[in-house]
py3Dmol code that shows the C-alpha trace and the ligand (Angstrom):
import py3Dmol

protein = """\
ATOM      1  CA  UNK A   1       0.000   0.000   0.000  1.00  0.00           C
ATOM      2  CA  UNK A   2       1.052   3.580  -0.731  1.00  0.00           C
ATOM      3  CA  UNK A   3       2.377   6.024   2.206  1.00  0.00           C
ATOM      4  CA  UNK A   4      -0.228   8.443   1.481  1.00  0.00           C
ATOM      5  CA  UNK A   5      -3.174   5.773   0.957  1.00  0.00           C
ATOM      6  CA  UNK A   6      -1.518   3.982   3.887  1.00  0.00           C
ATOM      7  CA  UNK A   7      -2.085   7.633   6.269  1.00  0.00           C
ATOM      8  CA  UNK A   8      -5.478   8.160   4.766  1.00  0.00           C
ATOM      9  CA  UNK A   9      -6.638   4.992   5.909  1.00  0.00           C
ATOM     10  CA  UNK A  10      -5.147   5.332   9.490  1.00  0.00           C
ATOM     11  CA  UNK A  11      -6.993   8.768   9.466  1.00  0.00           C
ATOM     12  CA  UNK A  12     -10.576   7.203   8.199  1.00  0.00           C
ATOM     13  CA  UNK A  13     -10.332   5.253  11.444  1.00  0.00           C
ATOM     14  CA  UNK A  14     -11.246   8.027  13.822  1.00  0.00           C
ATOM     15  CA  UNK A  15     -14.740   7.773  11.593  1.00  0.00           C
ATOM     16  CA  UNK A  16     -15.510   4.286  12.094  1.00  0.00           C
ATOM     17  CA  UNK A  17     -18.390   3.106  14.335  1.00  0.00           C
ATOM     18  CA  UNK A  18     -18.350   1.099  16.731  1.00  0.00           C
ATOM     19  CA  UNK A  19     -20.242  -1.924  14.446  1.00  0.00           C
ATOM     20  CA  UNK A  20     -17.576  -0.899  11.728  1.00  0.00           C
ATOM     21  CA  UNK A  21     -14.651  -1.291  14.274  1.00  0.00           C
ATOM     22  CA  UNK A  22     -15.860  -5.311  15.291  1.00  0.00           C
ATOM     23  CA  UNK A  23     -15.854  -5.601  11.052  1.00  0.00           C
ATOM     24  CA  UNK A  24     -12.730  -3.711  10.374  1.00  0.00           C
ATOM     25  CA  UNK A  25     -11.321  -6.020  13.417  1.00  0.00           C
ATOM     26  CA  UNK A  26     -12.185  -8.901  11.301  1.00  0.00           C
ATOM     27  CA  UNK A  27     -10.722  -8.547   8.384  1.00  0.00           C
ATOM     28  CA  UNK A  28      -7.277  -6.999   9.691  1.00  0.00           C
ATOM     29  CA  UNK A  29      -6.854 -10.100  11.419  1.00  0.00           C
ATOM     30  CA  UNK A  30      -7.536 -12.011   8.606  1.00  0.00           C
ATOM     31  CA  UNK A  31      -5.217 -10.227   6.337  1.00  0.00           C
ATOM     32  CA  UNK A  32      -2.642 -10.561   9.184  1.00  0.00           C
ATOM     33  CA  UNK A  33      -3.008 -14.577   9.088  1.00  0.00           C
ATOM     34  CA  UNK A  34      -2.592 -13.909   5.573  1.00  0.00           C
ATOM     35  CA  UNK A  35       0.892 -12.153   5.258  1.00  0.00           C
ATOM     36  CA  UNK A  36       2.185 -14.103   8.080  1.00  0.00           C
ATOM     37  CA  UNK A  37       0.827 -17.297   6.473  1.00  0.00           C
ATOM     38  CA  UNK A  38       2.830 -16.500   3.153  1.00  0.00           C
ATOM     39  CA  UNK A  39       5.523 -15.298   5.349  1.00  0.00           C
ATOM     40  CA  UNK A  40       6.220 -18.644   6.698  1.00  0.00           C
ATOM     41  CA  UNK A  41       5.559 -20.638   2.887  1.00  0.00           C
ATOM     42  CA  UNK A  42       8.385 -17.663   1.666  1.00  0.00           C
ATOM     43  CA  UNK A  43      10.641 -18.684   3.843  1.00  0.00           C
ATOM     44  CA  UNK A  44      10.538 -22.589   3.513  1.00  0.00           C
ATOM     45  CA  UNK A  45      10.382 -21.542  -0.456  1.00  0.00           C
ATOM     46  CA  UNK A  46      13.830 -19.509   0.456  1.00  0.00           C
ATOM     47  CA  UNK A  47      14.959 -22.759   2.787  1.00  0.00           C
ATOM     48  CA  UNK A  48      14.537 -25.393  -0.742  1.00  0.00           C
ATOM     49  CA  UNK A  49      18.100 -26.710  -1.526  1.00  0.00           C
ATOM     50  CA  UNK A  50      17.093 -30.073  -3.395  1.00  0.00           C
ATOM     51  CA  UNK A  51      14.477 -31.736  -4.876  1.00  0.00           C
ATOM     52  CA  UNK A  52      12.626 -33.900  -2.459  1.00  0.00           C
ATOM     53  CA  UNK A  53      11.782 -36.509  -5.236  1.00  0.00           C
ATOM     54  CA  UNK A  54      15.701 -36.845  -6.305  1.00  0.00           C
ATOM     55  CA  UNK A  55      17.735 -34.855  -4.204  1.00  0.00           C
ATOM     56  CA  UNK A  56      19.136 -32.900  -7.333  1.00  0.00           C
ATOM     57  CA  UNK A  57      19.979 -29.412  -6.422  1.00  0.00           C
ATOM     58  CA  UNK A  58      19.271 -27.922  -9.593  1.00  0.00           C
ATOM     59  CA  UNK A  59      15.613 -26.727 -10.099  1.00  0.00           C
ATOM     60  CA  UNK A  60      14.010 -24.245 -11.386  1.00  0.00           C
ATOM     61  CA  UNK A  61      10.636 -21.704 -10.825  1.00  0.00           C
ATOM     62  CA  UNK A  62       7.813 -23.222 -12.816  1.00  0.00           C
ATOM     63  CA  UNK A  63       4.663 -21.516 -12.401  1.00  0.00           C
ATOM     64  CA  UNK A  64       2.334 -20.636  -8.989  1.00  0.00           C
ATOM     65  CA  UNK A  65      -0.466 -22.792  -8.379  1.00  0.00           C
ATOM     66  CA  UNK A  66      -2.894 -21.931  -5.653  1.00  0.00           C
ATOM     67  CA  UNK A  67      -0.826 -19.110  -4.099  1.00  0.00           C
ATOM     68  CA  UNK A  68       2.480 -21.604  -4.033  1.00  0.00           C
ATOM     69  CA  UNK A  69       5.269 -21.097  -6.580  1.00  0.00           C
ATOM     70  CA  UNK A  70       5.906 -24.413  -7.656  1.00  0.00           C
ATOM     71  CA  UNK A  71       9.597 -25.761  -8.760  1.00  0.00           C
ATOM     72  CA  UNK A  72      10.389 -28.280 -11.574  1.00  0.00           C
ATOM     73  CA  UNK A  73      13.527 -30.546 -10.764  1.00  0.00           C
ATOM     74  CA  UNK A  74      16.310 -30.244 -13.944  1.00  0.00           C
ATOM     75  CA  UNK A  75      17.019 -34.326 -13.189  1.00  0.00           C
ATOM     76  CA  UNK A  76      14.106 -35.842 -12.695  1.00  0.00           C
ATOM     77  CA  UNK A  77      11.473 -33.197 -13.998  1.00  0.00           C
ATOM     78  CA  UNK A  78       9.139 -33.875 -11.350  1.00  0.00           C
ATOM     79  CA  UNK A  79       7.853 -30.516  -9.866  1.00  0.00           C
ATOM     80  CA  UNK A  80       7.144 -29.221  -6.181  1.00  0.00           C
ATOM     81  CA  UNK A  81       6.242 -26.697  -4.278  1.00  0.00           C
ATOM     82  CA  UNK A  82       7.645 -26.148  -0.462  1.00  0.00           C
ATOM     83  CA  UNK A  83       5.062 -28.029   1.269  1.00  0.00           C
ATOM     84  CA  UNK A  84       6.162 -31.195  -0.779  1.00  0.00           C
ATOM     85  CA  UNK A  85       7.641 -33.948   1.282  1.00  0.00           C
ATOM     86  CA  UNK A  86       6.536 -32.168   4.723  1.00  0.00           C
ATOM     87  CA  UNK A  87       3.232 -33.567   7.025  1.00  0.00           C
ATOM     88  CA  UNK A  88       1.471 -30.538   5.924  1.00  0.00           C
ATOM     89  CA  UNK A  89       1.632 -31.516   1.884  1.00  0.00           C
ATOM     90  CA  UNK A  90      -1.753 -32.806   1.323  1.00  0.00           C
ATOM     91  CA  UNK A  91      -3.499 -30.329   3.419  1.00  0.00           C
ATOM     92  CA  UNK A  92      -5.559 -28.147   1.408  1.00  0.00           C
ATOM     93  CA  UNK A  93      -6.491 -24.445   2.989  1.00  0.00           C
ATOM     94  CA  UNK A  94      -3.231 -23.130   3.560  1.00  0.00           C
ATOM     95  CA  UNK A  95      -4.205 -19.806   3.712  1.00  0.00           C
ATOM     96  CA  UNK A  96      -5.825 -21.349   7.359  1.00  0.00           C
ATOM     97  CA  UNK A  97      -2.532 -23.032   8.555  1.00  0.00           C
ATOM     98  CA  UNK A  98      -1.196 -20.076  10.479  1.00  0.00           C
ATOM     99  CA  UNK A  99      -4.752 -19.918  12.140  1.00  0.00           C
ATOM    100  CA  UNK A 100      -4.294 -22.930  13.172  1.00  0.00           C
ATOM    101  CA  UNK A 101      -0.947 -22.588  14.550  1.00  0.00           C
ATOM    102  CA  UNK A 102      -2.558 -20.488  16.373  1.00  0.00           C
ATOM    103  CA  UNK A 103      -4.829 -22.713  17.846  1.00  0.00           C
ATOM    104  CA  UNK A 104      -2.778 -24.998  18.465  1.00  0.00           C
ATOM    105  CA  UNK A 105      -0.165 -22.139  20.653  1.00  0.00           C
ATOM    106  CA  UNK A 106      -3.628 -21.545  22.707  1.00  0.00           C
ATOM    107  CA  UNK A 107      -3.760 -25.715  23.153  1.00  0.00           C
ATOM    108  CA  UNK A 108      -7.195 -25.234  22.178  1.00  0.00           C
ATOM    109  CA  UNK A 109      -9.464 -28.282  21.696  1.00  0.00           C
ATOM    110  CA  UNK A 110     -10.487 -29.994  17.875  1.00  0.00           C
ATOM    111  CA  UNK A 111     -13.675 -28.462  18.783  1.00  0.00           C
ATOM    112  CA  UNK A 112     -13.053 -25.347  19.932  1.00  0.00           C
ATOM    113  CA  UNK A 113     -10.358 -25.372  16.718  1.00  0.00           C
ATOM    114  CA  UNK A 114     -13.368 -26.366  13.984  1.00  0.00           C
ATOM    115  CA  UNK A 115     -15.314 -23.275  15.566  1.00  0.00           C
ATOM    116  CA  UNK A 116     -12.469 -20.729  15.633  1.00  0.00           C
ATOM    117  CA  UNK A 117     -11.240 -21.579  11.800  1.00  0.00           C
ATOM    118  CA  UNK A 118     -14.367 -22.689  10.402  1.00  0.00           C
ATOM    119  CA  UNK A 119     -13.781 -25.755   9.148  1.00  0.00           C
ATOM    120  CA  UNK A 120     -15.646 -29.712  10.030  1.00  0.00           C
ATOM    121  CA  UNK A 121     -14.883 -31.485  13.403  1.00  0.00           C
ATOM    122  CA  UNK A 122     -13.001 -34.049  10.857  1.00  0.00           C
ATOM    123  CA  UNK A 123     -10.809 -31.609   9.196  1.00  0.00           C
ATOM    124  CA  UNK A 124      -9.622 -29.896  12.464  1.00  0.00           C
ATOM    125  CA  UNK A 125      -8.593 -33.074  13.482  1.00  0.00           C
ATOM    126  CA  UNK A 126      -6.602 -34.517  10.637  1.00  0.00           C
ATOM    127  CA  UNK A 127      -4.881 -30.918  10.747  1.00  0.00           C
ATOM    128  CA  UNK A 128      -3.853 -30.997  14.360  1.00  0.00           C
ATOM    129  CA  UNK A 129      -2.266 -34.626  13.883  1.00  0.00           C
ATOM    130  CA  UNK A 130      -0.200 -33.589  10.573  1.00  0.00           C
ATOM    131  CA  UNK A 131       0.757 -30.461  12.572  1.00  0.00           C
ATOM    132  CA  UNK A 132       2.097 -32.585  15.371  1.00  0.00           C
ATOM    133  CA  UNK A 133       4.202 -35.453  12.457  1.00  0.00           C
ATOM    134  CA  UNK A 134       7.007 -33.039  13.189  1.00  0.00           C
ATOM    135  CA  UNK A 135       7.121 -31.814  16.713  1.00  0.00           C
ATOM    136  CA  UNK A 136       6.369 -35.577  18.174  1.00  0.00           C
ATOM    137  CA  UNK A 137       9.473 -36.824  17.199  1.00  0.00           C
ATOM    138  CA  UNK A 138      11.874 -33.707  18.104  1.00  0.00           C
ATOM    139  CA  UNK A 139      13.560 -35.060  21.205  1.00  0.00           C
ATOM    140  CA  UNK A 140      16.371 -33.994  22.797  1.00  0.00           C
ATOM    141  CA  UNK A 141      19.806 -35.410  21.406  1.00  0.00           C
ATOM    142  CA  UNK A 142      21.448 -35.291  24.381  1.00  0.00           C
ATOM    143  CA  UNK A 143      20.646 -34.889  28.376  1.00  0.00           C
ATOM    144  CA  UNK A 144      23.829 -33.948  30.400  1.00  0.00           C
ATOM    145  CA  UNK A 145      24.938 -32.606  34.042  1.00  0.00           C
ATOM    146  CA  UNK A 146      22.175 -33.347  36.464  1.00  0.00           C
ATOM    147  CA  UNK A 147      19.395 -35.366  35.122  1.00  0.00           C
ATOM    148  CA  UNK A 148      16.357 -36.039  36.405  1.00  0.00           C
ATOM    149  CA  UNK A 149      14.097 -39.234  35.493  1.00  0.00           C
ATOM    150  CA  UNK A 150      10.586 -40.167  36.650  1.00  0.00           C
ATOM    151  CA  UNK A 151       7.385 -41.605  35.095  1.00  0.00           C
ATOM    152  CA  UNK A 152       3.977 -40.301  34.970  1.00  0.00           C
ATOM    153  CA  UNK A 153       1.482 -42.182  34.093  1.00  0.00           C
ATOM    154  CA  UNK A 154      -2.193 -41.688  31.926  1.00  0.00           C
ATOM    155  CA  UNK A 155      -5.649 -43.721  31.891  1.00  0.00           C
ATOM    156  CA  UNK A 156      -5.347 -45.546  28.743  1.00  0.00           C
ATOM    157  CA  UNK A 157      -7.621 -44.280  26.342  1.00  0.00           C
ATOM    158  CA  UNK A 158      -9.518 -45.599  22.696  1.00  0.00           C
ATOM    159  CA  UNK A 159     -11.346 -42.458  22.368  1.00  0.00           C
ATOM    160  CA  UNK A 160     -12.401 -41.827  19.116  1.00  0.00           C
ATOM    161  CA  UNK A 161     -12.160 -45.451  18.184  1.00  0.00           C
ATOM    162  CA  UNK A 162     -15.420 -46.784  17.584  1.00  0.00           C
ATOM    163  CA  UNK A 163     -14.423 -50.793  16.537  1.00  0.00           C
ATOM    164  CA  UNK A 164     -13.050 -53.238  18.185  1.00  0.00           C
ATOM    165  CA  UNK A 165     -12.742 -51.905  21.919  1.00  0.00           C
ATOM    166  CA  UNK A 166     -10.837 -54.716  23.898  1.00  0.00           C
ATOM    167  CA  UNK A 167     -13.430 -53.265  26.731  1.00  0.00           C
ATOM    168  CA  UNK A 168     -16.508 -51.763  27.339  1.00  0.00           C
ATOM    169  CA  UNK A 169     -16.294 -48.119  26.423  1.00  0.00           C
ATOM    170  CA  UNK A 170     -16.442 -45.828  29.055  1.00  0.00           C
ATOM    171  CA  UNK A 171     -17.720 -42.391  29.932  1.00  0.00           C
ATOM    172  CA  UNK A 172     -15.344 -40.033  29.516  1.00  0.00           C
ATOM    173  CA  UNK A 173     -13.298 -38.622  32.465  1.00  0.00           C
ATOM    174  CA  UNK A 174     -13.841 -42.193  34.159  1.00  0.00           C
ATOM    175  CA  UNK A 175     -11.608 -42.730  36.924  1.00  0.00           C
ATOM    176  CA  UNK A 176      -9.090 -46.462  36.263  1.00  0.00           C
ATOM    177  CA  UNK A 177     -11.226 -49.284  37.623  1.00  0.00           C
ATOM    178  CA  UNK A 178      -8.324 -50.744  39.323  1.00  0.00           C
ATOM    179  CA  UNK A 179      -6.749 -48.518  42.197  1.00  0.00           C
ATOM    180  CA  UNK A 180      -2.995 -47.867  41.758  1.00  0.00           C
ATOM    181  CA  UNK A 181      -1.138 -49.046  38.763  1.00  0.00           C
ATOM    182  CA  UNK A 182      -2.189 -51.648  36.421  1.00  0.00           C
ATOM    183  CA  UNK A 183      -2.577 -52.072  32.608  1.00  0.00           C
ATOM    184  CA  UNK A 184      -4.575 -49.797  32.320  1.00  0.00           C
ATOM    185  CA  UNK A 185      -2.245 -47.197  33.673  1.00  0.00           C
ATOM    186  CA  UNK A 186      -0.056 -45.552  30.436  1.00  0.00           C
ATOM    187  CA  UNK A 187       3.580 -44.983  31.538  1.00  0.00           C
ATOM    188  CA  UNK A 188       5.160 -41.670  30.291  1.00  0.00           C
ATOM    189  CA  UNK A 189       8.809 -41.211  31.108  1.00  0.00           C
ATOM    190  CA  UNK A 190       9.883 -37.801  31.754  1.00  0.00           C
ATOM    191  CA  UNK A 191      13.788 -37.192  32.072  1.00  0.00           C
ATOM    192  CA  UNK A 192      15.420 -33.663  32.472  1.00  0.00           C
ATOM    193  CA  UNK A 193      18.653 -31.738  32.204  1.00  0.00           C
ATOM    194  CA  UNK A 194      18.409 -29.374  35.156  1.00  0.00           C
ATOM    195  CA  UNK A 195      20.707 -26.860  33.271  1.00  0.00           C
ATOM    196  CA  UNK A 196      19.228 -26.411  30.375  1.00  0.00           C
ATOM    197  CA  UNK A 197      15.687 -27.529  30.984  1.00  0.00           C
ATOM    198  CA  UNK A 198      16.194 -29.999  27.533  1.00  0.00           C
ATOM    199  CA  UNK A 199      13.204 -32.381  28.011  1.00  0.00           C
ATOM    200  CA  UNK A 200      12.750 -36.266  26.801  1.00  0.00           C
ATOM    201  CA  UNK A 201       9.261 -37.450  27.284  1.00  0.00           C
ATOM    202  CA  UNK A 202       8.073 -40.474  25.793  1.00  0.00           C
ATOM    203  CA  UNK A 203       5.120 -43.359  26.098  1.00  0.00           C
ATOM    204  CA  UNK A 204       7.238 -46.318  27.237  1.00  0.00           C
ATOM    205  CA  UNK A 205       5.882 -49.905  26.838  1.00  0.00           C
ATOM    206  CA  UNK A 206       6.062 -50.573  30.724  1.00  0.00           C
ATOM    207  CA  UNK A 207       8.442 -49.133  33.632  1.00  0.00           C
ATOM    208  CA  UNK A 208      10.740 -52.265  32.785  1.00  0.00           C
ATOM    209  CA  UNK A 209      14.512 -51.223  32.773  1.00  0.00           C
ATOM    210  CA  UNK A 210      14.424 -52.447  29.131  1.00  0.00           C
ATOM    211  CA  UNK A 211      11.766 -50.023  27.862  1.00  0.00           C
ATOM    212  CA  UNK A 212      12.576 -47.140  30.295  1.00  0.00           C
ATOM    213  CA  UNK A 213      16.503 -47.601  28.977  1.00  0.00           C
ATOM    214  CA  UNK A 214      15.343 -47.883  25.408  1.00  0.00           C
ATOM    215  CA  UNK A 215      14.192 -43.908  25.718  1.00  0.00           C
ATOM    216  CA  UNK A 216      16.328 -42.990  27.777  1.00  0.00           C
ATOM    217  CA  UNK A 217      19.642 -44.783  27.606  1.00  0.00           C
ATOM    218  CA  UNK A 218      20.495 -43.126  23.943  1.00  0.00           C
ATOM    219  CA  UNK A 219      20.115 -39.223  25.330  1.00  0.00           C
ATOM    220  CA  UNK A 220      22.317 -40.166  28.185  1.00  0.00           C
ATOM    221  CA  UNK A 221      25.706 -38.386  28.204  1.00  0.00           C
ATOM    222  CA  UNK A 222      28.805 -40.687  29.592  1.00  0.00           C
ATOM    223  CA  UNK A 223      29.111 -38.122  32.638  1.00  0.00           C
ATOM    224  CA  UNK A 224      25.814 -37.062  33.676  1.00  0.00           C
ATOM    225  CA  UNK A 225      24.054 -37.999  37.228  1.00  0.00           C
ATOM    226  CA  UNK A 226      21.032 -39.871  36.963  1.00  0.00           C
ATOM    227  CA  UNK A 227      18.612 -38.611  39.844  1.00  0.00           C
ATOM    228  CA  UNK A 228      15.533 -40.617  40.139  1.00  0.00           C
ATOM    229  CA  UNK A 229      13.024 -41.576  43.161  1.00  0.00           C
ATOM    230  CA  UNK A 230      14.851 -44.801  44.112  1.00  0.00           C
ATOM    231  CA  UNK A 231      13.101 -47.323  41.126  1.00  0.00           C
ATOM    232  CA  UNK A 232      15.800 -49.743  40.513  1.00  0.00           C
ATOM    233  CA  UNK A 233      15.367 -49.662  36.840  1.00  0.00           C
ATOM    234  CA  UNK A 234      17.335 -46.453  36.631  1.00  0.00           C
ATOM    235  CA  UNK A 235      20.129 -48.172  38.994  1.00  0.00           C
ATOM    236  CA  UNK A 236      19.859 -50.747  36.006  1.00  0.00           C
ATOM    237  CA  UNK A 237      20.323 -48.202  33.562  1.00  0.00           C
ATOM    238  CA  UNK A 238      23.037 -46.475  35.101  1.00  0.00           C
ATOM    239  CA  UNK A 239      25.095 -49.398  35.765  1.00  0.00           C
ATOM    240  CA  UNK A 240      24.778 -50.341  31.790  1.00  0.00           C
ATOM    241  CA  UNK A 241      25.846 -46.965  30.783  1.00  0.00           C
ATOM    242  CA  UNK A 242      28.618 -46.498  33.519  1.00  0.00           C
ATOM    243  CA  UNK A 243      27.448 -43.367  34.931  1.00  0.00           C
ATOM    244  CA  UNK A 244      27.123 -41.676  38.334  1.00  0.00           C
ATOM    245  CA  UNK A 245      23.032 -42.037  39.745  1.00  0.00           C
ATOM    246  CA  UNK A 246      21.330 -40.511  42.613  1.00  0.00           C
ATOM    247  CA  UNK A 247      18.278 -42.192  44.614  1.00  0.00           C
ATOM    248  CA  UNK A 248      16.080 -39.811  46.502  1.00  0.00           C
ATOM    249  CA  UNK A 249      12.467 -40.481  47.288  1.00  0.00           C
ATOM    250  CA  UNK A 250       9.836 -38.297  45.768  1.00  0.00           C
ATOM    251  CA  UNK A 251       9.119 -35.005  47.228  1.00  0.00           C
ATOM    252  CA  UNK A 252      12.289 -35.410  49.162  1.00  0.00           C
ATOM    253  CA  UNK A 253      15.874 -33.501  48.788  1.00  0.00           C
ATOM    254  CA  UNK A 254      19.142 -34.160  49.310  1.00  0.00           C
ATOM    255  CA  UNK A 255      21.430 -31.625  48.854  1.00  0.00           C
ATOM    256  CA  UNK A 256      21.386 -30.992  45.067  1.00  0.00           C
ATOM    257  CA  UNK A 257      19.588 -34.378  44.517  1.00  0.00           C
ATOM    258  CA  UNK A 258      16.559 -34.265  44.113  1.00  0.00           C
ATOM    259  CA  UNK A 259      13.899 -34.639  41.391  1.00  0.00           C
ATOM    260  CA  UNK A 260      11.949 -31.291  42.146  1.00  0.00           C
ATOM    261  CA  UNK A 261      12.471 -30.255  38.283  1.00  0.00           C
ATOM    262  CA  UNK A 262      10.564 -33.609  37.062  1.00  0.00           C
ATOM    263  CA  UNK A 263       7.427 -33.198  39.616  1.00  0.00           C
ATOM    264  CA  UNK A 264       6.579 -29.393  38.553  1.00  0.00           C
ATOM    265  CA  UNK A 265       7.180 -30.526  34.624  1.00  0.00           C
ATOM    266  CA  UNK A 266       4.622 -33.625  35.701  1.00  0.00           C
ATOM    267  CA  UNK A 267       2.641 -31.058  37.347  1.00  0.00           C
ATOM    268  CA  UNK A 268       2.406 -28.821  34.394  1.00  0.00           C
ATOM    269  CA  UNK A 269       2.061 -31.402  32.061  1.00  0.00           C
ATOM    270  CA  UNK A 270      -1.201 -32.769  33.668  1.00  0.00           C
ATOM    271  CA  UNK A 271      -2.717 -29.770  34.500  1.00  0.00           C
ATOM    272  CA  UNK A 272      -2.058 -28.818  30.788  1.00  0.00           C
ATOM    273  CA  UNK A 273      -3.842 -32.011  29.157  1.00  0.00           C
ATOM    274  CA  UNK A 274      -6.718 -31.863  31.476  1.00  0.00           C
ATOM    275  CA  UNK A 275      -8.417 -29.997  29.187  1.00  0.00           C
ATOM    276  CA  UNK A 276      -8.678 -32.127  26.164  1.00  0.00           C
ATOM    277  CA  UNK A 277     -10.625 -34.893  28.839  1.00  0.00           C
ATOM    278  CA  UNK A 278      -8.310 -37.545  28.019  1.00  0.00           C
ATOM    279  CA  UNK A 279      -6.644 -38.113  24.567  1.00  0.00           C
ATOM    280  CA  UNK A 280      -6.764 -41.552  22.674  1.00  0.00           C
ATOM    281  CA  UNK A 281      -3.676 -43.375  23.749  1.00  0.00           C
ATOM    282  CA  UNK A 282      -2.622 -43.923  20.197  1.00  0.00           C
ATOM    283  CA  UNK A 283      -1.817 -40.155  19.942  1.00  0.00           C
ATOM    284  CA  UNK A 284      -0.740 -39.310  23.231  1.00  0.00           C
ATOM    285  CA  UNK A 285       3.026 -39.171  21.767  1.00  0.00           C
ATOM    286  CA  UNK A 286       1.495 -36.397  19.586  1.00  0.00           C
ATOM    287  CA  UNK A 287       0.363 -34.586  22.420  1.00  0.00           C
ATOM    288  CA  UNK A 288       3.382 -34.877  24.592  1.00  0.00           C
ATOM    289  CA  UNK A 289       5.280 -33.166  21.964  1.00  0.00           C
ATOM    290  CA  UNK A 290       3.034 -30.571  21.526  1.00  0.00           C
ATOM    291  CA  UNK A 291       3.352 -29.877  25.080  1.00  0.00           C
ATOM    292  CA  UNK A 292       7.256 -30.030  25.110  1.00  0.00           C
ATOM    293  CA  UNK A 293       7.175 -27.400  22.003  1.00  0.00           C
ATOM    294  CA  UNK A 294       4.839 -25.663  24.210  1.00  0.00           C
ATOM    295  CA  UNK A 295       6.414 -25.725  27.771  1.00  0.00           C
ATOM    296  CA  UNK A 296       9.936 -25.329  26.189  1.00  0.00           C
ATOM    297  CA  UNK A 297       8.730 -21.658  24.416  1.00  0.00           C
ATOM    298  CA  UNK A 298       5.999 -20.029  26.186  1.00  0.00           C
ATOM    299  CA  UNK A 299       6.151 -16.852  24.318  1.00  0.00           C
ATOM    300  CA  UNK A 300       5.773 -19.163  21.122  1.00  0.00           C
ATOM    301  CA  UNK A 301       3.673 -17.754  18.180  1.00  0.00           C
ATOM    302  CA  UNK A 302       1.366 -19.083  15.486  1.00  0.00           C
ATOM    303  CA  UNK A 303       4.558 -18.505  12.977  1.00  0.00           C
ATOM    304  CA  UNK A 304       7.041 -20.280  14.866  1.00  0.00           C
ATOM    305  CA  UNK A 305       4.866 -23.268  15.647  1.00  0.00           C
ATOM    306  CA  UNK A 306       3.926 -23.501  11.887  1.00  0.00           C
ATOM    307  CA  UNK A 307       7.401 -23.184  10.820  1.00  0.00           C
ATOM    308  CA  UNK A 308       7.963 -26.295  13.162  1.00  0.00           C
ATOM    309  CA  UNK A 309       4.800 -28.387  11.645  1.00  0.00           C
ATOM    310  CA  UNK A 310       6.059 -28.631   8.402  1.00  0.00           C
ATOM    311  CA  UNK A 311      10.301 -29.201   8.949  1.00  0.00           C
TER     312      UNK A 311
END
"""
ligand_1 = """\
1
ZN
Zn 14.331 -34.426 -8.839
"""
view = py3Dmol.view(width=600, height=400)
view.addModel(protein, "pdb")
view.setStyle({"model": 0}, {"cartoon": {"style": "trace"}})
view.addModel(ligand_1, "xyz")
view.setStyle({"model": 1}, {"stick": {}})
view.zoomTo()
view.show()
């Protein structure tokens, strides 16, 4: 926009009503989603080194195709645009992807997502679980100084899943049926590095050293401190790896060993889910990276998040 067209417009403002301001409102915030929407595609068209088909790194522009400039590769002669090869590639309405971002920054509900961008119950859905391909498997490469490990657990859920329930379904929010931990009981591990606040969290199969060690064993550096509640599977672990560990039971401390860091991430990390009433335990992966994108940035925007979705 011109300067002058630009000041005239900023001027017209002091006329506007206040039914005119809610409308105006509107579609500034649309056209905001917009730009920052083709902000984001700009810069992962910037980011294209290769073809994703061949690898080739010689391609050229070919045309734009709904809003996307679209490459064609000199080898192979397939084309592409910058969504190609990424989770969010088959997902039509891109124009709402930076909405949704933004949705997904407020941790709002598929629900409360379909009514905010408009779209079916279905849609918002498949979205949110392509937006979360990426950010699910980002761990942490490496944990190091003082780590802390504990598990949390979740009920285990088939919401959503209409055939084939091993069990009767239930009403959701139901309590375990079984007090204390059982099957039906989904362990999460949660490890730490104090320092940096670099977080691994992860379904495990069961709180077996094997499947803890699995997760965690890999992130381990060879001179960290492993400080867990006392479980002898991490004594296990540490013993296999050769490093330094730490028992101290929960809610206690012991000089600097303690696993404080792990209960207020467990504590945040519950009170964060508890508003999507339990999540089908076939995506709670998903949903624990969501939070750790989440907990890790908390001044994290719609652009950033996006950015994320489709690496
Ligand atoms: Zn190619």
């Amino acid at each position: 926009m011109k300067p002058t067209a630009f000041k005239k417009l900023i001027e017209d403002v002091g006329t506007l009503s206040a039914s005119e301001c809610i409308e105006a409102k509107k579609a500034l915030r649309g056209r905001e989603q917009e730009v920052q929407g083709s902000l984001v595609l700009r810069e992962a068209e910037d980011a294209i080194k290769t073809c994703p088909y061949c690898d080739c790194e010689h391609f050229t522009k070919s045309g734009v195709r709904d809003g996307r400039q679209r490459f064609k590769c000199k080898a192979c002669s397939k084309t592409f645009n910058a969504l190609t090869g990424t989770p969010l590639a088959r997902l039509r309405m891109a124009e709402k992807h930076i909405e949704n971002a933004e949705c997904m920054v407020d941790g709002l509900s598929v629900a409360a997502t379909a009514e905010r961008l408009g779209v079916a119950f279905t849609t918002a859905f498949r979205w949110r679980h392509r937006f979360l391909r990426s950010p699910q498997k980002i761990q942490p490469l490496q944990l190091t100084g003082v780590v802390e490990a504990d598990e949390t657990f979740f009920i285990e859920s088939f919401k959503g899943q209409r055939k084939g329930l091993p069990r009767p379904a239930k009403v959701r929010g139901t309590k375990a049926v079984k007090p204390g931990l059982s099957k039906e009981q989904i362990p999460v591990l949660v490890a730490r590095d104090r320092s940096s606040g670099a977080t691994l969290s992860a379904v495990i199969a069961s709180r077996k050293a094997k499947d803890i060690g699995e997760k965690l064993s890999p992130v381990l550096s060879d001179d960290c401190l492993l400080c867990s509640d006392g479980y002898k599977a991490y004594g296990v672990i540490a013993k296999a790896k050769g490093i330094q560990s730490k028992s101290v039971p929960a809610k206690k401390v012991a000089g600097s060993y303690h696993i404080q860091n792990i209960n207020s991430y467990h504590s945040r990390l519950k009170g964060w889910m508890h508003r999507f009433y339990g999540v089908a335990t076939k995506n709670l992966d998903n949903y624990l990276g969501w939070h750790r994108m989440l907990d890790k940035d908390n001044c994290m925007d719609g652009k950033t998040f996006l950015n994320t979705s489709f690496r």
